[in-house]
LOGU-917065 format. One record per residue (C-alpha): residue in three letters; x, y, z. Coordinates in steps of 0.1 Angstrom, whole numbers, plus 2048, in hexadecimal, padded with zeros to 3 digits. Each point is the difference from the previous one (the first is absolute). Layout:
# LOGU-917065
alaXYZ/...
END
This chain:
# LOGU-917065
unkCE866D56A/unk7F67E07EF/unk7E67E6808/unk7FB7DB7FB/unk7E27F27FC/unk7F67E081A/unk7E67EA7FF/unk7F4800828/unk7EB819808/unk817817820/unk7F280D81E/unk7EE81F803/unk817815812/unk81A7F97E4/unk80681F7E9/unk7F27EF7E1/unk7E87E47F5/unk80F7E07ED/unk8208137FD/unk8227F480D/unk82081C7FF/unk8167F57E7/unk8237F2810/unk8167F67E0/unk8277F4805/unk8138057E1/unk80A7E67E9/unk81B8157EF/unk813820804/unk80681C7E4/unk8058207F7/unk7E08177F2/unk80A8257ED/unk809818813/unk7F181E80B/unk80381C7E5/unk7FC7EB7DF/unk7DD7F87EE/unk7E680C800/unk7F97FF827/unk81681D805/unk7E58187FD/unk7F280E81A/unk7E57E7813/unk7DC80B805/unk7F07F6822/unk7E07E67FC/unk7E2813800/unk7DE7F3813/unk7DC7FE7EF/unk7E07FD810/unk7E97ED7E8/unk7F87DD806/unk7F77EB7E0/unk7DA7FA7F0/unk8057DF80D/unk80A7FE822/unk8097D77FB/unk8218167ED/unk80A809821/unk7F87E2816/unk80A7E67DF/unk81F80C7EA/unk80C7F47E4/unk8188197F8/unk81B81280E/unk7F08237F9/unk7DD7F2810/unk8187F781E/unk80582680A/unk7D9800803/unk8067E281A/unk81E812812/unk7E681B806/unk7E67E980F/unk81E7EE813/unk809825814/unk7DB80D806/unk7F77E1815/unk827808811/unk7F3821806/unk7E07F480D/unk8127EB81A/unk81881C807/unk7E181B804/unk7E97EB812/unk81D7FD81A/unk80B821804/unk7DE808801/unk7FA7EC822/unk82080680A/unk7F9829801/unk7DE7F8814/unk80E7ED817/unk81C819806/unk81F7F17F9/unk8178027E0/unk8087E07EE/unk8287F17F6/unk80D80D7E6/unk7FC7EA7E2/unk8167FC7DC/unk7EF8157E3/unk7E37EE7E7/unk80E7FA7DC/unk7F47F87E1/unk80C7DC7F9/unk8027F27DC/unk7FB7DB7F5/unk81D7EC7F5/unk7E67EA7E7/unk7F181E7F6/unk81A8107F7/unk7F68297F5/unk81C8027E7/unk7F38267F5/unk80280B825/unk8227EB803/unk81080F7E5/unk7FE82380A/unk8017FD827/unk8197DC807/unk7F07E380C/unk80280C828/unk7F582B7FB/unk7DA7FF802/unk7E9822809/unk7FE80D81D/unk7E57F6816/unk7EC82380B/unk803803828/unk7D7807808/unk80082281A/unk7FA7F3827/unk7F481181D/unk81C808817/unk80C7E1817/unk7FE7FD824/unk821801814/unk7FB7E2817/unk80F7E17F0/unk7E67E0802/unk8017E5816/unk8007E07EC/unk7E17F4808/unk7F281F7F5/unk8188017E0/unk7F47DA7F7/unk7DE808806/unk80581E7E4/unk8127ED7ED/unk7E27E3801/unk7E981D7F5/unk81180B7DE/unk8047DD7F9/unk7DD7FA800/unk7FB8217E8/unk8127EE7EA/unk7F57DE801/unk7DD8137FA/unk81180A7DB/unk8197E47F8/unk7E37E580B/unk7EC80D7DC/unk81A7F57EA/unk8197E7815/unk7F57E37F7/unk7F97FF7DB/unk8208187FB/unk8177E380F/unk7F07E57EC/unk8068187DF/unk82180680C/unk8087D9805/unk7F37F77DD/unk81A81B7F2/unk81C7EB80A/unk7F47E57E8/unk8128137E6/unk8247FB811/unk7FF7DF7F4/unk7EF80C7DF/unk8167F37DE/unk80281E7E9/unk806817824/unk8207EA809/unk8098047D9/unk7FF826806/unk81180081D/unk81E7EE7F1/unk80781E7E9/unk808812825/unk8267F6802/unk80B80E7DA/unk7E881E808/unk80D80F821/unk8267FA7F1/unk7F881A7E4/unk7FC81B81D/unk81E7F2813/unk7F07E981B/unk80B7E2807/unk7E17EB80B/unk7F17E07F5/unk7DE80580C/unk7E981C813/unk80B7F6823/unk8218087F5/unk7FB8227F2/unk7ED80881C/unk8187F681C/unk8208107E6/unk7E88207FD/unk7FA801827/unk82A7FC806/unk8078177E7/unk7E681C80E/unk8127F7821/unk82580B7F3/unk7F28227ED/unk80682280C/unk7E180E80B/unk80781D7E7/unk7FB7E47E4/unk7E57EA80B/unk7E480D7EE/unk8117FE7E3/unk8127DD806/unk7DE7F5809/unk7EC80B7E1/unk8207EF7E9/unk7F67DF80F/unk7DA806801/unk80380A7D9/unk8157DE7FA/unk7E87EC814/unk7DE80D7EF/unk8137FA7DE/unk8097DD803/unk7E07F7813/unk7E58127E5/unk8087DC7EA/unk7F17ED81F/unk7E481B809/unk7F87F97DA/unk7F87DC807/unk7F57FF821/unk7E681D802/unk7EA7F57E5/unk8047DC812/unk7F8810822/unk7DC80E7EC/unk7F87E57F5/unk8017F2824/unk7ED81A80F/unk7E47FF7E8/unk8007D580D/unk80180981F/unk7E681E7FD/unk7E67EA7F1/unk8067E2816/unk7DC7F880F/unk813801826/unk80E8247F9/unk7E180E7F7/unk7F3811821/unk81F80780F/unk8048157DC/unk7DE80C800/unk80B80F826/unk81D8137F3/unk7EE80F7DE/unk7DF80E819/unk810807824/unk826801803/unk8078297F3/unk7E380A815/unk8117F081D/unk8228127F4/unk7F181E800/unk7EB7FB81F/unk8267F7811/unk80C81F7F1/unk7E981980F/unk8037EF820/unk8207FF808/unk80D81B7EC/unk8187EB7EA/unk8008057DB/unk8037E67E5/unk8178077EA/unk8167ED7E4/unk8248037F5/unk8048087DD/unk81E8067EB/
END
């Protein structure tokens, strides 16, 4: 799965932080290779995770790149973990098991896009997010006062993480969308149409790869997706590396702006002295690792 940067900063209970799911619609319909041919026949490799953060922790909270993203995914489950943890945690006190809830994933940046990772994994496979050990649940199902009140708790565990970087990571993340409107980034893009054809996609511009890539998946046998999905991640990285090229020295060029702007300074300062001791403060506590997906 995919996400689109936004400029308003969400709600705290949402999953992520300035981050909208993408929705796309296509704009055309095709046909990409099929399984069996090219170089994506061979056998696909599953993600694997690392655990280092960068030197500089403004990497994780500010990237400029897709391969800084993965740093940010990381960051993006921990404080999911937190919530989740904290919960459970006051759930099991309290004696009562919580509702079952869908499993946390590793979810990639569609303006960041981590052509390396895409290339040998599909723009939707990711790593698998490690399941951290639990005590035994309690049989009784919770009320829902007592569930919200739980609920309330891990919340808070979270805001206690995401509140260090929130703010000055939606402001970096509204100043990357400056570069949609960028002149030698829509010159880039324009090479898109004749680039996708060459692999057999008919597609005009990213939404429409996307939502042809997401129909396609749809209509393969299981037996073939992993393949069908690393043809179409191999085509995409290809024809977007001549974008990347332009936009990721553009996008460190911003960062250094936005890094030395005088209004920045303490919120940067914070993240540099406190924000991997808080990490792995919340990591000990709750028992949740952080972890990054690599390719």
């Amino acid at each position: 799965m995919i996400r689109m940067l936004r400029s308003a900063r969400p709600a705290l209970a949402a999953a992520t932080l300035a981050l909208l799911a993408t929705t796309v619609t296509a704009c055309t319909t095709g046909q990409a290779a099929q399984p069996g041919a090219g170089p994506g026949a061979a056998t696909v490799t599953p993600a694997r995770l690392g655990d280092t953060p960068p030197a500089d922790p403004v990497r994780m909270v500010l990237p400029a790149t897709g391969a800084e993203s993965r740093w940010t995914q990381g960051l993006d489950v921990l404080v999911q973990q937190v919530q989740r943890a904290a919960a459970a945690s006051c759930a099991r006190d309290r004696g009562f098991t919580l509702p079952a809830q869908p499993p946390i994933a590793f979810i990639r940046y569609s303006e960041l896009p981590d052509l390396d990772f895409i290339a040998r994994h599909g723009t939707s496979e990711s790593a698998t997010v490690p399941t951290p050990s639990a005590s035994p649940a309690p049989a009784r199902t919770g009320a829902t006062a007592e569930v919200r009140a739980c609920l309330t708790r891990g919340t808070a565990a979270a805001e206690t993480l995401r509140d260090r970087y929130a703010e000055v990571q939606g402001q970096w993340f509204d100043t990357l969308t400056s570069l949609r409107r960028d002149p030698a980034t829509l010159r880039a893009l324009r090479t898109l149409p004749d680039c996708f054809a060459r692999y057999g996609i008919k597609a005009r511009d990213e939404n429409a790869y996307f939502a042809l890539a997401d129909q396609l998946m749809q209509t393969t046998d299981a037996s073939g997706l992993p393949v069908r999905e690393r043809e179409l991640g191999q085509a995409y990285a290809a024809c977007m590396r001549p974008v990347e090229a332009v936009r990721e020295p553009a996008r460190a060029e911003l960062r250094a702006r936005f890094l030395a702007a005088p209004g920045h300074a303490a919120a940067v300062r914070a993240l540099r002295t406190t924000l991997v001791p808080a990490l792995r403060a919340a990591e000990k506590r709750y028992g949740v690792p952080l972890v990054f997906p690599e390719p």
